[in-house]
N, C-alpha and C positions, 0 to 999 in steps of 0.2 A: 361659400364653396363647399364647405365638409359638409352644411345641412344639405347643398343640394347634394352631393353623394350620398351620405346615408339612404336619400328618399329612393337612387338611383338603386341600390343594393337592398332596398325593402321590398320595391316593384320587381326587383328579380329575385328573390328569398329561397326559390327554391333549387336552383341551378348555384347561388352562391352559397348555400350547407353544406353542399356537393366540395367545393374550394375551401371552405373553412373550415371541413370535419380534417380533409389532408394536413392543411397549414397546423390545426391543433396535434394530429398527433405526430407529423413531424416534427413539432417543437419541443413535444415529448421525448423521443428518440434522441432527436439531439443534444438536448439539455443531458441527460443521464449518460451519454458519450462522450459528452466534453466536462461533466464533472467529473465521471472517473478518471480522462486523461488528464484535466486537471491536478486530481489528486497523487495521480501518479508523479506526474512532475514534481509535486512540492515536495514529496515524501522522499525522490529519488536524487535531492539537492540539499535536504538534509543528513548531519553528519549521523554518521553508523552508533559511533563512542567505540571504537574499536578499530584496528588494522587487519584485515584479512591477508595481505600479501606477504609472501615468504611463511607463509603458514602451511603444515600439514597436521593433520588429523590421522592419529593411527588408533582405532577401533581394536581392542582386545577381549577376544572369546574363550570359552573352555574354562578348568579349574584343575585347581591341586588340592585333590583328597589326600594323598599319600602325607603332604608337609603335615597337612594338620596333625594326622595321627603319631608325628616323630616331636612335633613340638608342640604338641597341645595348643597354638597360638592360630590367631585366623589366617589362613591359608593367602586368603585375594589381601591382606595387609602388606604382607611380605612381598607377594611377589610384585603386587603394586608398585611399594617402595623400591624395589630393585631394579623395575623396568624402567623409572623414572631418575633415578638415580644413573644408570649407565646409558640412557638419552640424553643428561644433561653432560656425561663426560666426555662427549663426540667434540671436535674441535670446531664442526662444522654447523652445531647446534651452540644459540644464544640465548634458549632459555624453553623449558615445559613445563606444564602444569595439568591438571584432569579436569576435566567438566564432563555431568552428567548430557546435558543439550548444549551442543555445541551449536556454533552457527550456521546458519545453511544448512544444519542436519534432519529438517522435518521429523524432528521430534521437539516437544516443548510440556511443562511440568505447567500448568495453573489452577489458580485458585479466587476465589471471591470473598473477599475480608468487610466483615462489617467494622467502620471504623467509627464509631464516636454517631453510630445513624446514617452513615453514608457508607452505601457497599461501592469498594473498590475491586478493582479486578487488577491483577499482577500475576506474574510470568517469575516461577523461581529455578534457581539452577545450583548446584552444588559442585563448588570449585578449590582446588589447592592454593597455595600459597604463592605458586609459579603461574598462575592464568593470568593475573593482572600486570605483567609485565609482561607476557607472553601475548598478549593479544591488545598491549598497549592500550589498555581502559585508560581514559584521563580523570587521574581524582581531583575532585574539585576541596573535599574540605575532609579535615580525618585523615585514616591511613588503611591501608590495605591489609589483608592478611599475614598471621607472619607467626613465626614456630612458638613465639613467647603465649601465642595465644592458646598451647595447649594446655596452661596452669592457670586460666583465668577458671575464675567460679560461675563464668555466664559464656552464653553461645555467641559468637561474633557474626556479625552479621552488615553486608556492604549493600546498599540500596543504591539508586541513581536520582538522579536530580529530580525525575518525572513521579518518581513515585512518594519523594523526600516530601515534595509538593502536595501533595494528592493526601498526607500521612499528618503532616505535620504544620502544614501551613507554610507560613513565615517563621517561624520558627526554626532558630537549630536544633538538627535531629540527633549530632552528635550523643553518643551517651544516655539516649533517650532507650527507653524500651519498647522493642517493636513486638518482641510474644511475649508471653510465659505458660502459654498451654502443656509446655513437653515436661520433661525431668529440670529442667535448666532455664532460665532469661535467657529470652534472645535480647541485644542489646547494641545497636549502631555506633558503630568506630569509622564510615567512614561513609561519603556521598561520591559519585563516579558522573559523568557528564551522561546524559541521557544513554542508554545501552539500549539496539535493535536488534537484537540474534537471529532476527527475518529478516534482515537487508533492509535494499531500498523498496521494497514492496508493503514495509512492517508499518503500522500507525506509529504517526508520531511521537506517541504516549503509549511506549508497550510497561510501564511500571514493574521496571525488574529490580527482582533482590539475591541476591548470592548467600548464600550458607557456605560455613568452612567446611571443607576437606581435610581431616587428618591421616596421613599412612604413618603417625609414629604411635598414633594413640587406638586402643581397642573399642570395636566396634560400638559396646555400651556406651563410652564415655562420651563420644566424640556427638553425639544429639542425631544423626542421620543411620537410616536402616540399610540405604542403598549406597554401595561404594561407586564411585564413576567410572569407569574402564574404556574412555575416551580421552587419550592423551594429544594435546594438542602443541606442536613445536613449532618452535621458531627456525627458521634456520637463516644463514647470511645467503645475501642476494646472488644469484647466479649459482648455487648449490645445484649440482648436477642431476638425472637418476640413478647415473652409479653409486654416491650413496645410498639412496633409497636403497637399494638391496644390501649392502651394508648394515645400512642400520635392524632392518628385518632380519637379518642372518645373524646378530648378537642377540638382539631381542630374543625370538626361536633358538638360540642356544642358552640363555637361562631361563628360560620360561619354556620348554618344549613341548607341555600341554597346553600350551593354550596355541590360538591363533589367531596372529596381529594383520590386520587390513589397513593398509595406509593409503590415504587420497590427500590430495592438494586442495585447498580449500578455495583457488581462484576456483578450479575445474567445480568443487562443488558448487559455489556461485552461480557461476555459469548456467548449470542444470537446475538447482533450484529456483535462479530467475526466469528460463526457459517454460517450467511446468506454470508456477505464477501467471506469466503474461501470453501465456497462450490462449486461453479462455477470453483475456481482454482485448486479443490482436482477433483471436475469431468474432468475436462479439461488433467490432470494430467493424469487419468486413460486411460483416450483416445488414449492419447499421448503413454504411456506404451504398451499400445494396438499393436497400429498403428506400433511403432519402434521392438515388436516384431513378429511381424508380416511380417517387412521389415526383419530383421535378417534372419526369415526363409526360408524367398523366397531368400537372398543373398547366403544362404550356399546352398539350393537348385539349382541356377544358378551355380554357382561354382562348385557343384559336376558334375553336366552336361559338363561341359566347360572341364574339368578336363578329361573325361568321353572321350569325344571327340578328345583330345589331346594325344592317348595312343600312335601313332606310335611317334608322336613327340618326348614323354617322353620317349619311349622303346631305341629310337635313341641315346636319348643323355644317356642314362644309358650303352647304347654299345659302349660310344665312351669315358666310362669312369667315367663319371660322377656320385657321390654318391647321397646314398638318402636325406642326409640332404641338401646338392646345392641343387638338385630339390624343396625339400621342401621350401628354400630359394627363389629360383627365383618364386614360386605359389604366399608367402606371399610379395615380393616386387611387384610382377604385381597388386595385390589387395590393396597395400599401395599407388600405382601410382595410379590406378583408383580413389581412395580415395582421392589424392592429384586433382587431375585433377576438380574432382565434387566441393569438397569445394571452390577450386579457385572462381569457376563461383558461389558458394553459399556466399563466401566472398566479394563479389563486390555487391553482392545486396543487402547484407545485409548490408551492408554499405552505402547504397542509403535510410535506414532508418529514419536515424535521421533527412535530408536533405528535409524527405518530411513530418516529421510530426507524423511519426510513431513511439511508443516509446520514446515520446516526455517527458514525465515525470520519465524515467530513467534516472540515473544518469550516465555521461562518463564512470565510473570507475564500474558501475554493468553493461555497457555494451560491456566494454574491458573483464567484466570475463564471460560474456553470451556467446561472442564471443569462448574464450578461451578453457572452458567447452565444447562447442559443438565440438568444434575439437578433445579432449580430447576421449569425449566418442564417437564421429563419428570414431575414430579411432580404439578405442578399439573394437566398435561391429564387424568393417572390417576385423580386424584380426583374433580376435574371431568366424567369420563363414568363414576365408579363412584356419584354424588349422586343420579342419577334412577333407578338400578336398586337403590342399597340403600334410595330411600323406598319404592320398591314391594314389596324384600323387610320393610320394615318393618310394611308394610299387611298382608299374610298373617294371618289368621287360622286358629286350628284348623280351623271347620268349612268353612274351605276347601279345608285340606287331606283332610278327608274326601271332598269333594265331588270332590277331584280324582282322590280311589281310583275 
């Protein structure tokens, strides 16, 4: 049966490239639509390593020349510590801390580390002593930052499980040395469960590390050039906005040069997954577009084809043959085209990974990218081969006379 189709789909070669060029690059389109949304889902059911809820973010701007020149001490230390120190004395606040890149803040610090022959890439951030219970990292092994480490002889430094991995193997990293290019060792005291500060949009291996923040210690000592001036708070559930201007109106009364912008970091969320998945939700629509679009013009060729083939059909209906074989052999010649196209759409796509494309999918969201497009490659074939093989099924002989 399949030799005699092929032979059936060789004698027609030129009318069926016509059918195969569409099935191939619909399978194209679809594959690279259903692995992105693939990968979006896997990505978006993986854990954060963090809590963003009851969290606010208050961004501070400006400076204080005047302090420096009354205390000769750095100006953004002080008021740092002060602004952080009477956020955590609010009764309605459960704990702050600073980060350079916060979450959801479309800003992020990286770099490419050769390690041992193997470049890594890792995402760094510079954080006080208050972010890891502020934003509920979960530590898996070691300990967090803490004031005792502003007498240590080396820089502290907290990695996450992805990059522990990626750094040191099997191996524990505690205690290990992770630089010493600066004035100081950097030197690992603690591992955090995987950290995504892009959300559920971020790969699942964004390999991050933290560097301490000190406000008790002077600019020099403390190993970092740039101070963070993004404080991030906790606050208990149900916290209203009437604090928010509370809390702003203390803030701007010891701090009066500078200016504090507070947001909610659902709300940031929100926006930052917004900008993310719009490109993917337009792309999507495109895509829907395009494949139906192919559909049409598939059942359209096929009605033609079919159209054409009435002495053929009229023949074998006079020599016996019922309507549903006819119908049968229409949808197995559209199931072979179909096989035929994706073969050659399976090889290239499989030349993907090889060259760099799709490089941040995972094996197993690209075995179901794969899988999926065959799936629904399949189904739309059948699906516009259903209305042209009832019609070759309806043929009768003496219509195929009538069409001599």
């Amino acid at each position: 049966m399949i030799r005699h189709l092929l032979k059936l789909v060789w004698h027609r070669k030129r009318a069926n490239a016509l059918l195969m060029t569409e099935i191939f690059f619909s399978f194209l389109v679809i594959f690279a639509v259903l692995t992105v949304a693939a990968s979006l889902i896997v990505r978006w059911n993986e854990p954060l390593g963090f809590d963003y809820h009851d969290v606010w973010l208050i961004e501070m701007s400006g400076g204080t020349a005047e302090q420096q020149q009354t205390t000769g001490d750095d100006p953004a230390r002080l008021t740092i510590d002060h602004v952080l120190r009477e956020t955590r004395s609010f009764p309605q606040v459960v704990d702050a801390g600073l980060t350079q890149t916060p979450p959801y803040g479309n800003a992020t610090s990286e770099g490419r580390w050769d390690r041992n022959g193997r470049v890594v890439t890792l995402k760094r951030d510079v954080v006080s002593d208050g972010f890891g219970n502020t934003m509920r990292v979960k530590l898996l092994r070691g300990r967090w930052f803490s004031p005792q480490d502003d007498a240590a002889n080396y820089r502290p430094v907290v990695i996450d499980a992805d990059l522990a991995r990626a750094f040191f193997g099997d191996e524990d990293p505690i205690g290990k040395k992770f630089d010493s290019s600066g004035t100081r060792e950097d030197r690992v005291v603690g591992v955090i469960a995987p950290y995504r500060k892009d959300g559920e949009v971020a790969p699942t291996a964004e390999n991050m590390v933290f560097l301490r923040e000190s406000t008790t210690m002077p600019t020099g000592d403390r190993g970092t050039d740039d101070r963070g001036r993004n404080f991030v708070v906790r606050v208990h559930p149900g916290t209203g906005a009437d604090f928010e201007q509370a809390l702003l109106k203390r803030l701007h009364a010891i701090a009066p040069n500078n200016v504090f912008h507070l947001r909610r970091m659902n709300a940031m969320r929100d926006s930052f997954l917004r900008v993310r998945l719009t490109p993917v939700l337009i792309l999507g629509i495109i895509a829907a577009f395009l494949i139906s679009m192919v559909a049409l013009g598939l059942t359209g060729v096929l009605w033609q084809t079919v159209t054409r083939r009435t002495r053929e059909l009229g023949l074998r209906r006079a020599l016996g043959a019922s309507g549903s074989s006819v119908r049968s052999q229409v949808l197995a010649e559209v199931a072979l085209l179909a096989t035929l196209a994706v073969i050659v759409g399976v090889v290239i796509v499989l030349q993907l990974p090889l060259l760099g494309v799709f490089a941040l999918v995972q094996p197993s969201v690209f075995s179901i990218g794969i899988g999926s497009a065959l799936a629904v490659i399949y189904a739309i074939a059948l699906t516009c081969g259903l209305y042209p093989s009832w019609l070759a099924s309806r043929v009768t002989p003496a219509e195929a006379l009538r069409y001599e």
